[in-house]
N, C-alpha and C positions, 0 to 999 in steps of 0.2 A: 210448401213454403209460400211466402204471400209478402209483397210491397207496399209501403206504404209513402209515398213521395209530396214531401213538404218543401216547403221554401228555402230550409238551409240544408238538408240532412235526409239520406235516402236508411230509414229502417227497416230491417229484416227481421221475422221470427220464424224460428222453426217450429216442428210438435211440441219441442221441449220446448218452453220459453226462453231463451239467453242463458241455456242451462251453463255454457262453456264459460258467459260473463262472470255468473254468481261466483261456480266457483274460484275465480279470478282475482274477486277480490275481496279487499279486506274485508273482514265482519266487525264492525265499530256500531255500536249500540247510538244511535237516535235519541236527543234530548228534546224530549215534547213537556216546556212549560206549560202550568194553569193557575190561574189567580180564581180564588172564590168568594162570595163575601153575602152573606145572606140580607143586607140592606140594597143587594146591586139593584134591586127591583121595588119601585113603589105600586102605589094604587095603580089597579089595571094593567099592571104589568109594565110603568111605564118607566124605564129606564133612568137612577136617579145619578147625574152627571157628574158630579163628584165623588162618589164610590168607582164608575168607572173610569174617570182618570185617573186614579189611584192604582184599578187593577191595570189599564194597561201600560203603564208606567213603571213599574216593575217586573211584569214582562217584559220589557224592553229591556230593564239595565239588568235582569237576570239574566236573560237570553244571549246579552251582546259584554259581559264581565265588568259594566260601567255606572260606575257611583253614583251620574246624574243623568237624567233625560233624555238631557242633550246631547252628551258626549254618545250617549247611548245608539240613538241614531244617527249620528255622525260618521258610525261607521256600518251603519247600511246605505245611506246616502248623503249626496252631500248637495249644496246651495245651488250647483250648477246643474245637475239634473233637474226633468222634466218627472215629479211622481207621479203616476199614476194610484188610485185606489181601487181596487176591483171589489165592488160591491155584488151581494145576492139581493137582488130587489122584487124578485118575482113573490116572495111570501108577506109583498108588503108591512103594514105595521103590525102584523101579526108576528109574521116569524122571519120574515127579510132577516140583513141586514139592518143592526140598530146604527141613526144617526149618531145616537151617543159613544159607540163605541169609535165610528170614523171622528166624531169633535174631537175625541182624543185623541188619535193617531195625526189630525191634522196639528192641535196645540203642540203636541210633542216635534213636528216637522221643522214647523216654526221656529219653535226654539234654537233646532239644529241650523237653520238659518235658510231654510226653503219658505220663499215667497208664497203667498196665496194665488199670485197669476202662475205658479210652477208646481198647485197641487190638482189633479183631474182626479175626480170622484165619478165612476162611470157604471151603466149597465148597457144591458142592449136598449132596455126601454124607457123614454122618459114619462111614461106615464106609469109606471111601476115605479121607479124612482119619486115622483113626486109623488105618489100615494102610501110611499116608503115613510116621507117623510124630511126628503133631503131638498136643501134650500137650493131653488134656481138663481138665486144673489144672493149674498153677504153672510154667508157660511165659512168664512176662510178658501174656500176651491171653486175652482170650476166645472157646474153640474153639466155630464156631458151624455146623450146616450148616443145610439149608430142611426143614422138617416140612413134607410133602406137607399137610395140612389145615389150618396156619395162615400158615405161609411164605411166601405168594403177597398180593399187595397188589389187594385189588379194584378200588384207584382208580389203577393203574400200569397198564396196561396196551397191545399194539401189535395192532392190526387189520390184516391180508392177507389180500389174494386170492388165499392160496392155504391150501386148508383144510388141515385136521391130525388124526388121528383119536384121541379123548382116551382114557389109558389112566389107569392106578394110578397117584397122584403127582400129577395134572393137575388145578386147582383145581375145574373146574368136571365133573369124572370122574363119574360119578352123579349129576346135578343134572338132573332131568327138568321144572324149571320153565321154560316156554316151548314145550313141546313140545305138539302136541296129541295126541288119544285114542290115535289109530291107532299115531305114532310111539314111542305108549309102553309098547304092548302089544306093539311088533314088535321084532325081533330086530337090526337094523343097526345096523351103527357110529354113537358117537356122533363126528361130526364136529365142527369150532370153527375160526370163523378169527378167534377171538383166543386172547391169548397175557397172562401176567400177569408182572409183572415179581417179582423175591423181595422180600418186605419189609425184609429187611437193606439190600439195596442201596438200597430208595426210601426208607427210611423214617428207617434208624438209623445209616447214617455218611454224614460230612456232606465226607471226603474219601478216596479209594481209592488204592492202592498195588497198581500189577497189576503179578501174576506168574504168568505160565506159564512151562513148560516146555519147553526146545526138542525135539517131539515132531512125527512126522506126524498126522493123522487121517484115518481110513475115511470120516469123516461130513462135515468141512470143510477137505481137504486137511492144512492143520498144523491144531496145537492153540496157538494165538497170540495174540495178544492179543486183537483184535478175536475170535477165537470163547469166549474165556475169558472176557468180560464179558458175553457175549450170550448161546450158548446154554446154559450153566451158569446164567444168574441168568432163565431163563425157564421157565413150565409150556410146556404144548402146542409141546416146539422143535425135535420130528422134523422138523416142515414146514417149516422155515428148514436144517436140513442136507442135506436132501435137495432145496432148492432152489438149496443152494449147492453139492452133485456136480455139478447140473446146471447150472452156469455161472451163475448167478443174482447179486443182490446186495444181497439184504435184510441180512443181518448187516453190511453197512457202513452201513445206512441206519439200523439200530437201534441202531449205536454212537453214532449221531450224537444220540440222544434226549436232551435235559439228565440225564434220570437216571442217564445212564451220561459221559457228557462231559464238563458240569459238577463230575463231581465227581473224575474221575482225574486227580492230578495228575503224576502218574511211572508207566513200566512199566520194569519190572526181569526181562529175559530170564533166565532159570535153565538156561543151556548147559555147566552143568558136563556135562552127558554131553548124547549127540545121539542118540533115537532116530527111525530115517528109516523103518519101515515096520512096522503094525504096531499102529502108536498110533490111538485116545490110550490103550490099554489099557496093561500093562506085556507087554513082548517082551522080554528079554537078549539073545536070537539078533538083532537088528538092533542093538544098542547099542556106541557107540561111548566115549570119551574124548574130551570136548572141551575143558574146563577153562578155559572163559570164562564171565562173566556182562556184559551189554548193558544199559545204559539211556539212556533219551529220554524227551522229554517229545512225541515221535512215534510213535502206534503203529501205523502204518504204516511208518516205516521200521523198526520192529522186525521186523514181519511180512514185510516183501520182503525182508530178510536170512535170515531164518527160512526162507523157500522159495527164497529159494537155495543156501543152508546143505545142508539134507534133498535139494533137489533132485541138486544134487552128489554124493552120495551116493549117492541114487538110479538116478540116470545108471553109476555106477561097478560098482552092484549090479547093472546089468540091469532095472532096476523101471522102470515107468511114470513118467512124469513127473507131480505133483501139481497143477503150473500149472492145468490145465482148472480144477479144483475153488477156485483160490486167488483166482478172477477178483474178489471181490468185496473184495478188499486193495484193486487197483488200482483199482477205483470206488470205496474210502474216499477214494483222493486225488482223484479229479475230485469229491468233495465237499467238499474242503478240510480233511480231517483229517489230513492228513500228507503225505510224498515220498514215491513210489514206486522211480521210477526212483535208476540208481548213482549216474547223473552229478547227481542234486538230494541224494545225504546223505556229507554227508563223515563219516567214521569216523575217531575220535577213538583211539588207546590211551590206557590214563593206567597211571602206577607205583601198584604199592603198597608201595614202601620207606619207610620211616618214619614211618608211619600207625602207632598205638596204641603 
């Protein structure tokens, strides 16, 4: 048995994964919308912006049983909240996070009656973000990424047993307080098996709108939701990817922290293009056309569509399969954060004819 100790919430797993949970409770099948549209994409792949407000536009008042826009997200957030947008930026204008899908999500906010000083569009890096594509002014939001020395929340934080060797970036990267004589004259890595969450995420929005990219990853198979909220908004988080190559399942345990839970109310897949091998860097020789975006208010079943998406691909390519690495999707659902399996998410289309 093994601990994992986070900021609000101490969880357990045994051999069996929360075998006593599952069966506990109900089995209610997961509704995972998609909007398709084979104009979403023009020359070079470049996102054409009113096809995608269209599609995410009906994702929204399909997703949430509401006629208009507005009222749509009206009841994911409201005027007084602080939203945050959780972008993938690291596959830049290749396969990131497209701006045109966040233009949407921010017009739509608007309407609901969220200011432009109360939307944050974030990643860890602001030079991924501006190579992304996303405006440091007059965007509707504010572009925000984490400053390695003030970015990190002291009082956020997840403890594991499994250490992490701190590098440039990592809150407590140089801090030789605690250490005694010898360890501080000597040359070894500094090790930590804790980890700090970003202050954006703990501190300054009060609800989240996650969006990744449908991309693979070197470090947690895809780049998905569940690893979009996790290892992008933590210091010290090599030790959670490379516990998750290794079949592991703490990034399902650390989605489940209120910091991160509590406050996402929707994930919005970004599948206009697919890239399956390669990511989460930007590749073009793996990239495809896909010309879909997905949302739920499951991010689990986002993610088990997402590796079977890549993996199909994969398979087609000759590649490896990514499953080993994805194992910690399927322990999100025996923790109850979502559907795994086909047969628990029925898959919705919805039109986007006469929207706007």
């Amino acid at each position: 048995m093994r601990f994992l100790k986070t900021t609000g919430v101490l969880l357990v797993l045994g051999a069996v994964l929360g075998s006593s949970l599952a069966h506990a409770q109900v089995e209610e099948k997961s509704k995972l919308y998609y909007a398709m549209d084979t104009e979403a994409l023009g020359p070079q792949r470049v996102p054409r912006a009113s096809v995608v407000q269209r599609m995410v536009d009906s994702l929204i008042c399909n997703l949430t049983g509401k006629t208009t826009v507005a009222e749509g997200w009206k009841t994911l957030v409201s005027p007084t909240d602080t939203v945050g947008i959780k972008v993938s930026a690291s596959g830049r204008n290749v396969s990131g996070t497209h701006p045109a899908v966040v233009g949407a999500i921010v017009k739509g906010l608007q309407e609901a009656g969220v200011p432009a000083k109360k939307i944050i569009v974030w990643d860890r890096n602001m030079e991924d973000l501006l190579a992304a594509g996303f405006q440091a002014s007059g965007g509707g939001y504010q572009l925000v990424g984490v400053d390695p020395a003030s970015g990190y929340d002291s009082k956020a934080q997840v403890s594991a047993p499994v250490l992490g060797k701190l590098i440039w970036g990592d809150r407590k990267f140089g801090d030789t307080s605690g250490m005694d004589f010898s360890e501080r004259l000597g040359e070894s890595d500094q090790l930590s098996s804790q980890s700090y969450f970003a202050r954006v995420l703990s501190q300054e929005v009060t609800k989240v709108i996650n969006v990744p990219s449908l991309t693979d990853s070197f470090l947690t198979g895809i780049n998905g939701a569940i690893a979009n909220m996790t290892v992008s908004n933590l210091d010290n988080w090599r030790r959670f990817a490379k516990s998750a190559a290794g079949g592991d399942f703490y990034l399902a345990e650390i989605y489940a922290d209120p910091v991160i839970l509590d406050k996402v109310v929707v994930t919005i897949l970004d599948a206009l293009v697919l890239q399956y091998a390669g990511g989460p860097f930007p590749n073009p020789n793996y990239l495809i056309d896909n010309l879909a975006l997905f949302a739920s208010k499951d991010p689990i079943a986002i993610d088990a569509t997402a590796v079977r998406l890549i993996d199909e691909m994969r398979t087609s390519s000759k590649l490896p399969s990514i499953r080993r690495m994805t194992t910690y999707v399927e322990a999100g659902a025996d923790l109850g954060l979502g559907q795994y399996g086909e047969s628990r998410i029925e898959t919705v289309r919805v039109g986007v004819e006469g929207l706007r």
